[in-house]
N, C-alpha and C positions, 0 to 999 in steps of 0.2 A: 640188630640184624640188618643185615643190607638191602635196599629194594630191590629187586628185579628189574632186571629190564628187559623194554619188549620192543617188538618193532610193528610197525602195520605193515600191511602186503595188499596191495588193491588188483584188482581184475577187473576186466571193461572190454567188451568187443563194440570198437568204436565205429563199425561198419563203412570204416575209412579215416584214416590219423587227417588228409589234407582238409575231409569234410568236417569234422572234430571239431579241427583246428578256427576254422571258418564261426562254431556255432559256440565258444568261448574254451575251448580245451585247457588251452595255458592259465586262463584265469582260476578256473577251477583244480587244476594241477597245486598253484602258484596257491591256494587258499586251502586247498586239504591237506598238501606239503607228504603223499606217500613216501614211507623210507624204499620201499617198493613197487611199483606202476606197469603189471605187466598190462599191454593192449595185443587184442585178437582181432584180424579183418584190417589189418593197416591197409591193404592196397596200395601202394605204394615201394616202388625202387630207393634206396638212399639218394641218388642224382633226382630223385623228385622231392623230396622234403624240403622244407624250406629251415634255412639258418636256424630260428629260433624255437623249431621244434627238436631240432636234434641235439642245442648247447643250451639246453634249461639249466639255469643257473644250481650248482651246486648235485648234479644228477648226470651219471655216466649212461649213455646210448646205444641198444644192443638190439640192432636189427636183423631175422633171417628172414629175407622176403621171398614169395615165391617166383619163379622165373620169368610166367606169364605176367603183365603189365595190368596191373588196375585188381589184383586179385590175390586174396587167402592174404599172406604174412602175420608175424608176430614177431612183440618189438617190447623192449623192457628197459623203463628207466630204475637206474637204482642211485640211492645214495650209500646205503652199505655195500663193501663191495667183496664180492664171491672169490673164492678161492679162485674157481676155475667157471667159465663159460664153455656150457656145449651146444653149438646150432645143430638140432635135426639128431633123428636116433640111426642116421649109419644108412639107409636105406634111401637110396633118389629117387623111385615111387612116390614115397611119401615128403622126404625131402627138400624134391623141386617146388612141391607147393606151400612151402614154409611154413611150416608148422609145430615147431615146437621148438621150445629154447626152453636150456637147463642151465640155475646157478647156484653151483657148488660149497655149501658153505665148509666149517669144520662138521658141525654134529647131523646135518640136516641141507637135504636137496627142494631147490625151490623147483616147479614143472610150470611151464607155461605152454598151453597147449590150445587149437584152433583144429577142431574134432572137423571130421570135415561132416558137410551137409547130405544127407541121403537121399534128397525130393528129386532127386534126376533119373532115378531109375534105380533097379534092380541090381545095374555094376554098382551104381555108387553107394548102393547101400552095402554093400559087399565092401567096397574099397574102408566105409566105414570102421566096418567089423574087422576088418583085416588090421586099420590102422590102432584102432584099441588091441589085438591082439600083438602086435608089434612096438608098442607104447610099454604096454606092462609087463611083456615077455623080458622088455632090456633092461626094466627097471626094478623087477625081481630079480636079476638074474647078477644084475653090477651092484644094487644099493640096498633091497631090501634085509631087514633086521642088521644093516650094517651102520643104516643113517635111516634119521629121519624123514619121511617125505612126504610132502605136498606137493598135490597135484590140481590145478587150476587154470581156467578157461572156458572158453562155450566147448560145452560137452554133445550138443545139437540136439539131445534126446532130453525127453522127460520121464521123470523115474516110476511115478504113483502118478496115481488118480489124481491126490492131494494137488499136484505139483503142475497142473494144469486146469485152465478153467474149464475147458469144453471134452472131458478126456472121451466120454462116449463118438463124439461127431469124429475124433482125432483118432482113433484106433485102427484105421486102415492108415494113414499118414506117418510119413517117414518123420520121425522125432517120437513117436509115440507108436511105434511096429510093434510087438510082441518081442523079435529078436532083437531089437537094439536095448529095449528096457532089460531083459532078459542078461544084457552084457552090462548092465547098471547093478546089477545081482550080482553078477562076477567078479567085477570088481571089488566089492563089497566082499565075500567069498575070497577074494582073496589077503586080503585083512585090512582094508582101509574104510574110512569112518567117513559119509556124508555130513560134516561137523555142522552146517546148516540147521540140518534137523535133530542133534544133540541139542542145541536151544531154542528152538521153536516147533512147533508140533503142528500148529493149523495151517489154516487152509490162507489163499489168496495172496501168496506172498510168490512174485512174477519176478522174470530178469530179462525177459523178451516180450514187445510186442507188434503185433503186425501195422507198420506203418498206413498201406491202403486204407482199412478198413476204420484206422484213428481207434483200436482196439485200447489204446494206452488210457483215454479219456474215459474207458467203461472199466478200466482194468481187466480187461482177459486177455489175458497174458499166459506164457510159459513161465518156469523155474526152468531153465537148460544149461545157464553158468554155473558150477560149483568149486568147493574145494575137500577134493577127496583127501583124506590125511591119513597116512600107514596109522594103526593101533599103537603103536608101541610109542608112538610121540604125538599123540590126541589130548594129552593131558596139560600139552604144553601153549594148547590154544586154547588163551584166555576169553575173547569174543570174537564173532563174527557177525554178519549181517547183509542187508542188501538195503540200497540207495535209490529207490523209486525215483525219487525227485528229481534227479539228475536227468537232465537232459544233452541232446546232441546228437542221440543215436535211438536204434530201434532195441536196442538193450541196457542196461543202467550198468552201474561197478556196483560189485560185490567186493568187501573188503573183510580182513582177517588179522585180529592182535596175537600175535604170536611170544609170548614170554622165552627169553635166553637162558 
């Protein structure tokens, strides 16, 4: 019988590719070698990257950044390459602030996505809400039960108690509201699988933590990066996990083996 084959798929909100780049980005690229590398938080216009971030040897570069300068974007190196590339789900709202990139394989869609942050206030936690409902509206509506799909990125909310160190102090704060967790339910509800927690069930396992406070050095931290994955092709991810060690940023990559 023939082996299968799989590919890996990394997520990382680098909370700036040029800052990344500075604290050994390419090295660690160049030594895990993703067939997939999406990053959330590039900050960053393409006339601001430099040469050897965007011609990594052997890996094709797929930047939608947002309009404003130093802010939001997502950027994806692949070495396998997608049918088709989609920047942004249709809407300039959400759009101008570059947030999401889709690539298209034959059986299965990849999502990379930079949820936005709610801690601004009452719009933005709205503008959140609005944005997951307009993420999943386009993506049930063109792909699901049609292709498989994954969806991955900083999602800005934490789901459970589990999934946070301090959830009681965090329950009036935006990432941990009642309504945003509540839209971690719905999505869920609407048939995608937290694969995270398919293989691991405890406690203490973080993807964020607050630089000020050197929170990372006690580990309290959030769980806020994931990869949601439709039901109907959950069976096809072999492992996943999360890369504490990783440094460079105030959050680590999350990566995911995905069998063909």
């Amino acid at each position: 019988m023939a082996q299968k084959k799989s590919i890996n798929i990394y997520s990382w909100n680098v909370n700036g590719l040029r800052a990344a780049h500075r604290k050994g980005f390419l090295d660690w690229v160049n030594k895990t070698k993703p067939d997939v590398l999406f990053l959330q938080e590039v900050k960053a216009l393409p006339e601001q990257l430099p040469a050897e971030l965007i011609n990594i040897k052997s890996y094709d570069f797929h930047l939608h950044a947002a309009k404003r300068k130093g802010y939001s974007g997502v950027a994806a190196y692949t070495r396998v390459k997608p049918e088709k590339i989609i920047y942004g789900i249709g809407n300039d709202e959400f759009d101008d602030e570059g947030r999401a990139i889709f690539l298209e394989f034959r059986d299965f869609i990849l999502v990379n996505c930079y949820f936005p942050n709610g801690g601004r206030g009452p719009e933005r936690v709205k503008y959140k809400l609005d944005f997951y409902d307009e993420l999943f509206f386009f993506l049930q509506k063109k792909y699901y039960g049609r292709k498989g799909i994954i969806v991955t990125g900083d999602y800005n909310t934490a789901h459970k108690e589990i999934d946070l160190a301090r959830p009681k102090e965090n329950v009036m704060n935006s990432g941990f509201l009642p309504e945003e967790r509540a839209w971690i339910d719905n999505i869920i509800n609407l048939g995608y699988t937290d694969v995270f927690r398919k293989f691991y069930d405890g406690p203490g396992h973080y993807t964020y933590w607050d630089q000020v406070t050197r929170a990372r050095e006690r580990n309290v931290g959030w769980r806020i990066d994931y990869f949601m994955v439709s039901n109907d092709f959950v069976n096809r991810v072999k492992s996943t996990g999360i890369l504490p060690d990783v440094q460079g940023s105030d959050h680590c990559p999350i990566y995911l083996e995905l069998i063909l």
